[in-house]
C-alpha atoms as one frame of an Amber mdcrd trajectory, in Angstrom:
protein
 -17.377   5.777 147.407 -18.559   9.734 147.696 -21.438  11.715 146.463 -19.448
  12.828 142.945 -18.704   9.275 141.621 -22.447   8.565 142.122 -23.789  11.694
 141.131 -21.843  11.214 137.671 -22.413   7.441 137.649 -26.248   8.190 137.488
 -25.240  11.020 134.429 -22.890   9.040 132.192 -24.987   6.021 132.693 -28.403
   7.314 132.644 -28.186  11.211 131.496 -29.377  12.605 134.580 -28.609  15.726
 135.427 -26.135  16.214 138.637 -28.003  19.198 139.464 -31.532  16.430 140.001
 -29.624  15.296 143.010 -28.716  18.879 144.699 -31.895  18.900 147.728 -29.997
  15.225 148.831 -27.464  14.745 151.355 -25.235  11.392 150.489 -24.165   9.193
 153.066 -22.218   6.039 152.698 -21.285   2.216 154.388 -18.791  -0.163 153.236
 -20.510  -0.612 149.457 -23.487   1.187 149.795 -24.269   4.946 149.855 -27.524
   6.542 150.805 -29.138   9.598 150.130 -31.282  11.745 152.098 -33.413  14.946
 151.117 -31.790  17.624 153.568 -33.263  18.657 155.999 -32.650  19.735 159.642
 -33.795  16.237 160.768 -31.567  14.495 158.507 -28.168  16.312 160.339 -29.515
  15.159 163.976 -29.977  11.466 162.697 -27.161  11.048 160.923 -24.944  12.035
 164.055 -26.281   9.427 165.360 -26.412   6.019 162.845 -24.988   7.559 159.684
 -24.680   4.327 157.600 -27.399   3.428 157.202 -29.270   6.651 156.420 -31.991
   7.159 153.777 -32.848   5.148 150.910 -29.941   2.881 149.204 -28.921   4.777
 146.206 -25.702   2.906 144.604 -23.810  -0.048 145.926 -20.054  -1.115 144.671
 -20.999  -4.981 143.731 -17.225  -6.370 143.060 -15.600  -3.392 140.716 -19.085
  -2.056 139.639 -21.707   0.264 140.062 -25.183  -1.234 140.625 -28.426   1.437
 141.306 -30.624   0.021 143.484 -34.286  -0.735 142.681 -35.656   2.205 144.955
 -33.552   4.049 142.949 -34.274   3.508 139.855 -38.175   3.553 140.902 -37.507
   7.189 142.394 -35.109   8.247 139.672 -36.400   6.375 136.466 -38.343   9.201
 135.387 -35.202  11.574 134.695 -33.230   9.054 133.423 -32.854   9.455 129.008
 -30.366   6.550 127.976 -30.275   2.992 129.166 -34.046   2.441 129.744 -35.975
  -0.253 128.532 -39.245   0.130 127.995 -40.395  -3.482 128.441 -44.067  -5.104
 128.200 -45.545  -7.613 130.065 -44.922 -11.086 128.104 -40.767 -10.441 127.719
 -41.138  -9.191 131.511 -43.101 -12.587 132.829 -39.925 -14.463 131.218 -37.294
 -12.096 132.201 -38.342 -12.580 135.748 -39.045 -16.406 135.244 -36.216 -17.361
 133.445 -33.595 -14.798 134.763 -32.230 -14.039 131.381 -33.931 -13.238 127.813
 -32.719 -11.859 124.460 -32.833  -8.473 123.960 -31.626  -6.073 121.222 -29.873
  -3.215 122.101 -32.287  -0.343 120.815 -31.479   2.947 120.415 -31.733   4.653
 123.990 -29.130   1.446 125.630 -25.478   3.279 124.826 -24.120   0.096 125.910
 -22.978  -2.940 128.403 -24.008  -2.406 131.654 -26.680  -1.871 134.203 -30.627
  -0.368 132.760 -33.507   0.892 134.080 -37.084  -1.304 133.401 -39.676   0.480
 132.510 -42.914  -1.062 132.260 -44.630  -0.344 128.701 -48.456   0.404 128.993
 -50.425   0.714 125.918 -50.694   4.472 124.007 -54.520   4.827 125.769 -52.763
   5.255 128.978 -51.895   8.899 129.507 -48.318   9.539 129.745 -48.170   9.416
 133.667 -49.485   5.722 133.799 -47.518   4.712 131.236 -44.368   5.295 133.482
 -43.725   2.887 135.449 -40.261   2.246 136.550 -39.874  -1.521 138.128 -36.028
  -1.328 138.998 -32.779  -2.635 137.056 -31.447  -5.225 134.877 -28.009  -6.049
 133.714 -27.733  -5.470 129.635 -24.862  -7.921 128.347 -23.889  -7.725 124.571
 -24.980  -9.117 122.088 -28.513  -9.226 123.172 -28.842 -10.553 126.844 -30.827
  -8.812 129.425 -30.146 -10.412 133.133 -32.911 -10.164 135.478 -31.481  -7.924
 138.732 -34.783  -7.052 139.915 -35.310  -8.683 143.900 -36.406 -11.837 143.704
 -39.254 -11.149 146.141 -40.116  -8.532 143.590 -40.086 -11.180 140.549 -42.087
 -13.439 142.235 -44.795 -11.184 142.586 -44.304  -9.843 139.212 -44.737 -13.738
 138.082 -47.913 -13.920 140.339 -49.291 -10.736 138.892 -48.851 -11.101 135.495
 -49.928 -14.810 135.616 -53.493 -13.661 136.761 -53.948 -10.928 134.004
């Protein structure tokens, strides 16, 4: 895997702009690549160790993409398709249950892997209301699959359970 499959996975999947991910240098492992902002610092340590350098960006999960969740909380806020702006009673389920009904909406072009966003209500300003929690797996007609960690959905359980 190289830097321009992921740079135009992350465009044709979730319109972000190739030129978002110009300050990063990509590295990449067996199925995962990383990505670095560059810097002097990042050309000595990567001489040394460079697989597993900077935050997991993409990894090849049997013939497919998959973003990772620090991904898509670093990225979420470029992305314009295939985000789901999701509130807190569907998310408690999706993270219970590992799999809820979902419609396909207009931003979701489609099968494949989308970016949770968790909806606040309108009296939030616009920066709180963005809160990107990581991916899920959109599966037609109308299944979302739960892809967040499953450390993370735990505590999302315990969280939303005390509210």
């Amino acid at each position: 895997m190289d830097k321009q499959i992921a740079v135009k996975y992350w465009e044709e999947r979730f319109g972000i702009p190739p030129a978002s991910f110009l300050p990063y240098e990509f590295h990449s492992s067996t199925r995962t690549i990383y990505i670095a902002r560059q810097s002097r610092h990042c050309r000595v340590i990567s001489s040394l160790n460079k697989d597993f350098m900077g935050l997991p960006f993409l990894r090849q999960v049997t013939r497919f993409l998959k973003p990772t969740t620090v991904a898509a909380q670093r990225f979420g806020h470029l992305a314009k398709k295939n985000v789901i702006e999701i509130k807190r009673k569907p998310l408690l389920s999706l993270c219970k249950e590992g799999e809820i009904r979902w419609e396909k909406g207009p931003t979701i072009t489609g099968p494949g892997y989308v970016i949770l966003n968790l909806a606040y209500p309108e009296s939030h300003t616009a920066a709180l209301r963005r809160h990107f929690l990581g991916v899920s797996l959109f599966l037609e007609p109308g299944r979302l699959l739960c892809r967040l960690p499953k450390s993370m959905a735990k505590g999302v359980i315990a969280a939303l359970e005390r509210e």
